[in-house]
N, C-alpha and C positions, 0 to 999 in steps of 0.2 A: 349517507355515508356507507350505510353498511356492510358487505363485502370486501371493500375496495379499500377501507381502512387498515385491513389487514393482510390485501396480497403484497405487498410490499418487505412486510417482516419474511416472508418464507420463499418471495420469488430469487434470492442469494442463490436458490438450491440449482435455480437451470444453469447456471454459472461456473457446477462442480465438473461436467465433461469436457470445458473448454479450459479450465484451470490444467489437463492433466495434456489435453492434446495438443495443447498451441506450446509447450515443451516441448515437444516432439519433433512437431512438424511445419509449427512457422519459425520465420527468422526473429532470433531475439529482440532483436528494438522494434518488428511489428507485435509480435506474443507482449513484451514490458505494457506498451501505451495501452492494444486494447486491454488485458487484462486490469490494469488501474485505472481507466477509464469506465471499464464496466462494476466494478468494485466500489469506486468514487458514488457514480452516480446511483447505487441501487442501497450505500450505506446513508446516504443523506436524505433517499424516500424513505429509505426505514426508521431512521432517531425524525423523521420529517410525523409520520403518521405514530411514532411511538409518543411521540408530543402530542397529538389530536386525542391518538386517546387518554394521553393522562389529563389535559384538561377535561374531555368528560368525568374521570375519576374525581374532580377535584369539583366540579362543578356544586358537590351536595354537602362540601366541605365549610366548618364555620372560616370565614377570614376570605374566602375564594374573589379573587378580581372579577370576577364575571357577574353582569346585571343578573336586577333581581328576577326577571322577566325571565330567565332559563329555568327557573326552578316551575314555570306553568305544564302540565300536563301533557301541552300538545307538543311545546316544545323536549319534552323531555321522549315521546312515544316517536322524534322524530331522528333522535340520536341511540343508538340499537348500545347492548353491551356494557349499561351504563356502571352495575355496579359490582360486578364482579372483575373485571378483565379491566375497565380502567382504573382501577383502585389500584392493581397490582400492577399496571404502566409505571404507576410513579413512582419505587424502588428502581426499575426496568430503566426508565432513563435516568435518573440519579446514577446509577450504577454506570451507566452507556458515558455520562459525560463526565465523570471520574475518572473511567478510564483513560479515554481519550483526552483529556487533561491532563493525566500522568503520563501520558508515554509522548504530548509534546513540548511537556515542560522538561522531560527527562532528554531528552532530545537536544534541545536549547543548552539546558546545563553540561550537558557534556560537552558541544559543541565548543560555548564559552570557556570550559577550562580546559579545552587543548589549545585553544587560541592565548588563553592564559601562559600555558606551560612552555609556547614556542614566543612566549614575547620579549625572551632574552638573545633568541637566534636571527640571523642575517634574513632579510626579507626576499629570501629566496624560492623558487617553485617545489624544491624538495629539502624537506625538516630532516636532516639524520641525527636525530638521537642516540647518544651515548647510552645504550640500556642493553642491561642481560637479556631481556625478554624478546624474544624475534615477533614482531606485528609488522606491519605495513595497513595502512589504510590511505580514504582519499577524506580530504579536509576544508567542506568547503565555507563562506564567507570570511570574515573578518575584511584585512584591508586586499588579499587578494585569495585563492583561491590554492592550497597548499597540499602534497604528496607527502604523509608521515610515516617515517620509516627507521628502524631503528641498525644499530651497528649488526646486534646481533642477529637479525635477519638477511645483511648485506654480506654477512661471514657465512651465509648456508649455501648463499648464488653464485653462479659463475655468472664472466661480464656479459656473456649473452641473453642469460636468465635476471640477471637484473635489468637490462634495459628493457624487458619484457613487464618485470611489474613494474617498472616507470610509466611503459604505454598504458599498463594495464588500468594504474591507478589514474592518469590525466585522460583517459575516456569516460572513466567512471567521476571526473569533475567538467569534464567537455559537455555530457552529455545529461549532466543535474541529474543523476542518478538516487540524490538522497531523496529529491520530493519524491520519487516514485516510492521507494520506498516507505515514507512517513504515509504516504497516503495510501497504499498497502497497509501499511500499521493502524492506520485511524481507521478503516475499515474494516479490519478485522475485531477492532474494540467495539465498534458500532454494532455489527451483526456478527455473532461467533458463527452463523453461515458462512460467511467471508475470508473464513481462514487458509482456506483450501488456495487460494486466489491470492493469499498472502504470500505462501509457502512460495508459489509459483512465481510471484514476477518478483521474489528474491532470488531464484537460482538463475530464472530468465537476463535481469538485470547484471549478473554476474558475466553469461554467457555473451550480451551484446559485450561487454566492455574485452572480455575474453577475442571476439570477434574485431575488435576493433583495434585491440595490441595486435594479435597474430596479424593484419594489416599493416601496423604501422611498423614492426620491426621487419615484416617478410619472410617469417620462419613460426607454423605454426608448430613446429616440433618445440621450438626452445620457451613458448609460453606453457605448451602445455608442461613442460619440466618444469617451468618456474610455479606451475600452478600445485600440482603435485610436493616438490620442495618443500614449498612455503604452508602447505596445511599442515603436514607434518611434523612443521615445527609450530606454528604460527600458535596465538591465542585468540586469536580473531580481531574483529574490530571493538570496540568500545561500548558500542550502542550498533543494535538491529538496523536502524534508521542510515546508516553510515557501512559505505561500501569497500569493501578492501581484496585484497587478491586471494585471502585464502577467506572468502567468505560465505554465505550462505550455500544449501545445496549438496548434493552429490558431488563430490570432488571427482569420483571414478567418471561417474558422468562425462562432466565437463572434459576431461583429459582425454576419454574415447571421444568425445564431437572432436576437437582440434587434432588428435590423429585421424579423422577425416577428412573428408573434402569441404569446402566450406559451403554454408545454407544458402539455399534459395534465397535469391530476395522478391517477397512477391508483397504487394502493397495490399490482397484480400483474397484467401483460400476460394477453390473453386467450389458449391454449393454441392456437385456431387462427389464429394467427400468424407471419413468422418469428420474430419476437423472443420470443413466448410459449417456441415447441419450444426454443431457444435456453437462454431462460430454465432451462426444465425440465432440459434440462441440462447445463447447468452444476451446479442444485441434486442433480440426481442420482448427477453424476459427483461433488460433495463429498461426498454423502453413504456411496457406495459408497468412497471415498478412506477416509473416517473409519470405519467398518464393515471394511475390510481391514485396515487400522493397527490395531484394535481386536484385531481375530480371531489377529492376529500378535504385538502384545503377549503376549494372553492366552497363547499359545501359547508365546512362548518363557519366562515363567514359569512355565507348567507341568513343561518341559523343564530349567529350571533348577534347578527342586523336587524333579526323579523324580534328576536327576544326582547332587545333596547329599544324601552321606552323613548319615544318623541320628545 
């Protein structure tokens, strides 16, 4: 195992220059997928080998599931780190799958009781609520896929800035917008390297659906008003995991991209770039992430195999 047990917990860190540039400089729904893409798969190498080592921590433990045959010498001289670093794994992932527990059961719950709250309204694509509070979000499962939206956010827009956060929220339910961000969220619980990565494919996420209304209505002047408006007033969405118009991000941001022209769309940065080098890696440091996790898996069931007696 040695080494390779542990590039996986810190390889998050090649992943911080691409968090900041693929904002920049790719097109939002390419920047959303790779970024949780590479986030995805470099949090699951890490709680992957954060579990390798806590079962070596646990191996010297009374009660432990593991044969008696591990506790021999050679086996023991063949798994490095044994008793300091994997003793302190198993708060490390206790702690990692807490998290990440809470923030998808918090997720669920909220989800369910807006679905609750709209189950006395017409079963129609947009919920307008009777409420003082100005929000807007997008809402998705139950029986179909819902735009929640209240009076007193509809009393801030003119009708050309609300059929902007109409586009804006049914891109942000077109284009399943919440898993990206749950799994932005689950990996930033996983590895707090991760966060950086969080941060960014919630503004990114924001920007494709931004990109997607200024399309569908044909006026990217009247979303970015509606986007601006509506922060202003707005209290956000519900839950992190749930997408809404005045949501994650730079608002100034967002409002200077759509008073510009719109982004490139390129399907992979060109290599002599900064965002290209960036790019690469990121992809490389997942890929060596997932290739160590791999090499250490393999390994400790090899070890596990040569331990268990016949």
């Amino acid at each position: 195992m040695g080494v390779f047990v542990f590039l996986p917990l810190v390889l998050p860190l090649t992943a911080w220059p691409i968090a900041r540039l693929a904002e920049q400089h790719l097109h939002p729904r390419t920047a959303t997928r790779l970024l949780t893409g590479v986030a995805a798969v470099m949090a699951a190498c890490s709680t992957l080998c954060l579990g390798l080592v806590m079962v070596v921590g646990t191996a010297q433990l009374p009660g432990n599931p593991l044969p008696d045959g591990w506790s021999d010498p050679e086996v023991r001289a063949a798994v490095p780190y044994d008793e300091v670093v994997g003793k302190a794994a198993i708060p490390a992932l206790v702690v990692v799958l807490a998290a990440c527990g809470r923030t998808w059961w918090r997720h669920g719950r909220v989800r369910r009781r807006a679905h609750r709250a709209l189950a006395g309204l017409r079963e129609t694509e947009v919920a307008v609520l009777p409420d003082d509070a100005p929000y807007a979000y997008a809402l998705p499962g139950g029986r179909r896929d819902r735009v929640v939206v209240t009076t007193a956010m509809l009393d801030c827009l003119e009708p050309a800035e609300r059929r902007a956060l109409f586009a804006h929220e049914r891109a942000h339910l077109a284009a399943r917008h919440h898993r990206f961000l749950l799994a932005a969220q689950l990996a930033a619980r996983a590895n707090p390297f991760l966060r950086p990565l969080r941060t960014a494919v919630s503004y990114t996420a924001e920007r494709w659906a931004d990109e997607d209304a200024a399309q569908a209505v044909g006026s990217r002047r009247a979303v970015a008003c509606a986007i601006g408006k509506a922060a202003l007033v707005s209290r956000g969405t519900p839950v992190a995991t749930l997408a809404g118009v005045a949501g994650a991000g730079p608002v100034p941001r967002r409002v200077a991209a759509l008073l510009g022209p719109a982004p490139a769309v390129r399907s992979w940065p060109s290599l002599f770039t900064s965002v290209g080098v960036a790019t690469w890696g990121a992809t490389v440091g997942a890929a060596v992430s997932a290739m160590s996790s791999a090499n250490s898996a393999v390994t400790m069931i090899f070890i596990l195999h040569a331990a268990t007696p016949l």
